[in-house]
N, C-alpha and C positions, 0 to 999 in steps of 0.2 A: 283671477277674475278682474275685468276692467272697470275700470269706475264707472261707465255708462252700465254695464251689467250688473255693479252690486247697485245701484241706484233702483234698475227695475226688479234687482231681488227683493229689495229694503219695501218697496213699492205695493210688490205684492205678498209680501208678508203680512206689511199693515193690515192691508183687507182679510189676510186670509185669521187673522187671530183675533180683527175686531168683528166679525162679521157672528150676528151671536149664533149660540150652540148651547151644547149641555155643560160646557167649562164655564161657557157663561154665566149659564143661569146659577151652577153652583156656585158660583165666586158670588154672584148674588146674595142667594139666600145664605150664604155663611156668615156674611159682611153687614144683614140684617141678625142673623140669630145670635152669631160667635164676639160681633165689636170686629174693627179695624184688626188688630194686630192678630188676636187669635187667629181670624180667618187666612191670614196671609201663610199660613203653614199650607192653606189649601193650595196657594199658587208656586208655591216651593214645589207641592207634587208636580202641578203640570208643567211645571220645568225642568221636575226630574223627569217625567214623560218626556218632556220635548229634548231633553239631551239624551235619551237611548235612542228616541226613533231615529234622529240627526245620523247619527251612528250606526244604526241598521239599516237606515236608508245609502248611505256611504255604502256598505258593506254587500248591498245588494237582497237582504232577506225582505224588505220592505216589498220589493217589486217584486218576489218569489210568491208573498202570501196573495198579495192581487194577483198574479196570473195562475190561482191555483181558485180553478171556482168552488171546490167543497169544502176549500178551507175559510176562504173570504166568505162563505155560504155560513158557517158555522160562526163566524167571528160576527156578523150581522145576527144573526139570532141570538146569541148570549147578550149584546149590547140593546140590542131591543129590547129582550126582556128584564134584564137589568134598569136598564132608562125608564122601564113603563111600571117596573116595581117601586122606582122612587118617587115615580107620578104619583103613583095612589096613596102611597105610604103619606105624601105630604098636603094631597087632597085631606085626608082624614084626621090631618093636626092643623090645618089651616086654621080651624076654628077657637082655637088654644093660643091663648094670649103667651105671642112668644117673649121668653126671657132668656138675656147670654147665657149660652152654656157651658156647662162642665165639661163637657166631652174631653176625654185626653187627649192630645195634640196627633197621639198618633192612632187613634179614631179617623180625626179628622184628614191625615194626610191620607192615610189606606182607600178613604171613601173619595176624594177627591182622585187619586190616582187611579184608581178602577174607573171613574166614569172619564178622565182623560184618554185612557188609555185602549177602551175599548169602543171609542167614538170614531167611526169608518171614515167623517171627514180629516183627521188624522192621516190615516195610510193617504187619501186621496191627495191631499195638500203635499206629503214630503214628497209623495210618486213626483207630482206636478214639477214640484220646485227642483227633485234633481233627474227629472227629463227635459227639464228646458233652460235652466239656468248650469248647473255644470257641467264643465264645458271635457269632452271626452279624452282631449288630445295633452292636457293638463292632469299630472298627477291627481289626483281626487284628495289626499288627504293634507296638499298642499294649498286648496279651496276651502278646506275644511275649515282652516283655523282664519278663513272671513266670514263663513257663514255662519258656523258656529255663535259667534258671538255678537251677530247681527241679529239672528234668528231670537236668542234665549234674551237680548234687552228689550226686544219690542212684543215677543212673548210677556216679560215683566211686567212692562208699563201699559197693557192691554188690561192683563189679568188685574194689577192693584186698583187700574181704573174702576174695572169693573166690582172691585171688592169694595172700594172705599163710595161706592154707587150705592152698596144694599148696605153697609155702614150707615150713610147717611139718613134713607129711609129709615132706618129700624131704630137712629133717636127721632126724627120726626114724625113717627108713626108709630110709636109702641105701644101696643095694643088698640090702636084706632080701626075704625073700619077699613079702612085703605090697606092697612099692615095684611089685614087679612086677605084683601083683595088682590092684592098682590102674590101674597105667598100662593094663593089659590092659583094666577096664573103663572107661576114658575112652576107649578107642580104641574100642570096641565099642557106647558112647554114639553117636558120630559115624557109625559105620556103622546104628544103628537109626534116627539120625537121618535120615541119607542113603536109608535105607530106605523112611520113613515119608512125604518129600517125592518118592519117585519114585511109590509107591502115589494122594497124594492130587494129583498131575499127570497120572495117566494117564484117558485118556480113559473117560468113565463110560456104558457101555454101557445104552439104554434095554428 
């Protein structure tokens, strides 16, 4: 890969991991409920997410599940309903003065990995990034070990951004109204989310 080309990789990486989503919002609310450091096991997952797909995307299976519409059909309804169950779930504790939790770390990784890994803009972004950035006539797995490790540090520094975000919040806010207000609208993200992935899975009448 040439330097002009890991430049517009690096480029749009940036956008593609700060642009928010449901990793977001969780890194969020974990960084609010869990404190700084517990929460960063959440972004451990989506790193572990981000270094299989890197990998499956290489390998070819990434672009097999989009060009297969009953499966990419099927992977958009679990995450839908998945997303719109943690809508509601956190609608309904919004109002419950939150305190760090206990959760066991590996609570928290499993639920953060599930919602990284079942988020459709995933497959779209690795489809993107290895249909236009590598490059065909170049080994692939000799690419591999630039993007790899372009991909998973601005992955990092995405994800802690956004953890040490709802960190801050949740000492400046604990138990205020605000606190509440907020958690109301990350939970209400995850249901528009939830929403938005059952509308564009449902069958498109001609």
């Amino acid at each position: 890969m040439s330097l002009e080309g890991w430049i517009i990789f690096a480029l749009f990486w940036v956008v593609f991991v700060t642009t928010p989503g449901p990793n977001a919002v969780n890194c969020i609310q974990n960084g609010m409920s869990l404190g700084f450091r517990r929460a960063l096991v959440g972004v451990l997952a989506i790193l572990t997410q981000a270094t299989l797909f890197l990998f499956l995307s290489a390998a070819g299976v990434t672009a097999l599940i989009a060009a297969s519409p009953t499966g990419f059909l099927i992977a958009k309804v679990i995450g839908a309903g998945f997303l719109i169950f943690l809508g509601v779930r956190g609608l309904m504790r919004a109002g419950t003065p939150p305190k760090l939790s206990a959760a066991p770390a590996r609570h928290i990784y499993l639920r953060a990995l599930a919602i990284a890994t079942i988020n459709p803009k995933s497959v779209a972004g690795y489809l993107a990034a290895f249909s236009q950035f590598v490059q065909p006539e170049v080994p692939i797995w000799s690419q591999m070990v630039i993007i790899v490790p372009t991909a998973l540090t601005i992955t990092a520094a995405s994800y802690v951004t956004f953890t040490a975000l709802g960190a801050g919040l949740g000492r400046a806010a604990l138990g205020a109204v605000f606190n509440t207000w907020f958690r109301r609208f990350t939970a209400c993200c995850f249901i528009l989310y939830g929403l938005a992935l059952s509308s564009a899975a449902a069958p498109q009448r001609s």
